[in-house]
N, C-alpha and C positions, 0 to 999 in steps of 0.2 A: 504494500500500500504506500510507503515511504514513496520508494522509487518509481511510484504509477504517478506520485504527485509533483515531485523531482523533474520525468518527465512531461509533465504537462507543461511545468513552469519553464524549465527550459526550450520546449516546442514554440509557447506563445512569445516567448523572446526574439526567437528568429521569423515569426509565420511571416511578418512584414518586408524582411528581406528575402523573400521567394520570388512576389512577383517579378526583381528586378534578374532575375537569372531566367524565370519562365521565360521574357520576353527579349532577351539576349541571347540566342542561343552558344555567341562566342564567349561570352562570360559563362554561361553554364559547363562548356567544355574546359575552359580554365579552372572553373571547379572543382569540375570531376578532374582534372588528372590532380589539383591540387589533394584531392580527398584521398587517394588513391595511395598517393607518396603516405599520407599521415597516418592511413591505416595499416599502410605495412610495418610501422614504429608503432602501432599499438596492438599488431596481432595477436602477442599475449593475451592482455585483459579483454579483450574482443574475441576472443577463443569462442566463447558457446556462443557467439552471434553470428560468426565470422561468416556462414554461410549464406546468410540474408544479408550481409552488408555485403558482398561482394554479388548479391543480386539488385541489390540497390545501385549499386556501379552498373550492371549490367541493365539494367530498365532503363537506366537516365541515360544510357549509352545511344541506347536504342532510341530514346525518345529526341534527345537532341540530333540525330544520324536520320531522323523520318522516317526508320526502319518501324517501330513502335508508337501507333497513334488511338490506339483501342482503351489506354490508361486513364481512366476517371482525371480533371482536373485536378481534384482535391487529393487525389492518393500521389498524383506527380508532385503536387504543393509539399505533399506531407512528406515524399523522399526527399525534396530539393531542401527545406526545411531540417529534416536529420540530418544531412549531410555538408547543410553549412555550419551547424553545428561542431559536427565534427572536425571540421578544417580551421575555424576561428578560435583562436588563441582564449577570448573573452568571455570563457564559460562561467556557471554556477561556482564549481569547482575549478580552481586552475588545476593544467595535468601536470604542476610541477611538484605539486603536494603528492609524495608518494604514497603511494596505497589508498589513497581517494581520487585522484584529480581523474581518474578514466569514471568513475561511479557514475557521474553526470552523464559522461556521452552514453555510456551504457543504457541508464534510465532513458534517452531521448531517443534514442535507436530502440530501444526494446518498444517501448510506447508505440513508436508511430509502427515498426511493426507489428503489434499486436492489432493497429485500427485498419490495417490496410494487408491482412496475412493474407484474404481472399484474391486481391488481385495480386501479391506475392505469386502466390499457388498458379493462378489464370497463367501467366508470364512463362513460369517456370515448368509449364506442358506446354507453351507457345516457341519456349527458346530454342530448341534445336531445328525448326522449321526457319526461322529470322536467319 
């Protein structure tokens, strides 16, 4: 419950900087490959997610590429949202507090995965056709 509210609070932090990645798609890709590099420095603590955050990579990939257009707006919002998250320095937690500073990204990624696992799932029987 902690960490469902953790996430929240962290979510509505960023939701306002989504639009401007929705509607850039070259800021969106500087994103992702930004998000990319920072996940691989935190693939430890990101272990039991590790697989939805590298589908997270993989949607927004697809979405910003026009490969991927079938995505709800709100569930692209709520990746674009986790995943600036992730890349911005200016968390809840900073990640230089060891053994807390990832609890945050974890909480905001778990969350917005849990609101959006269904089209997770959609995607991820759609990806080896894309």
């Amino acid at each position: 419950m902690k960490n469902e509210k953790l996430g929240k609070r962290g979510y509505k932090k960023y939701n306002s900087k989504a639009t401007d990645y929705l509607n850039d798609k070259d800021k969106a890709s500087k994103l992702l490959d930004d998000a990319r590099k920072k996940a691989d420095k935190k693939k430890g603590p990101l272990s039991g997610i590790w697989e939805k955050v590298q589908l997270f990579f993989s949607i927004f990939d697809d979405w910003i590429k026009g490969r991927y257009k079938t995505i709800p707006t709100k569930s692209i919002i709520m990746i674009i949202v986790a995943i600036t998250y992730l890349v911005f320095p200016l968390d809840l937690l900073p990640d230089f507090i060891i053994g807390l500073g990832f609890i945050d990204d974890i909480a905001v990624l778990g969350f917005v995965i849990n609101q959006i696992n269904n089209d997770l799932d959609e995607y991820k029987g759609l990806e080896v056709w894309l």
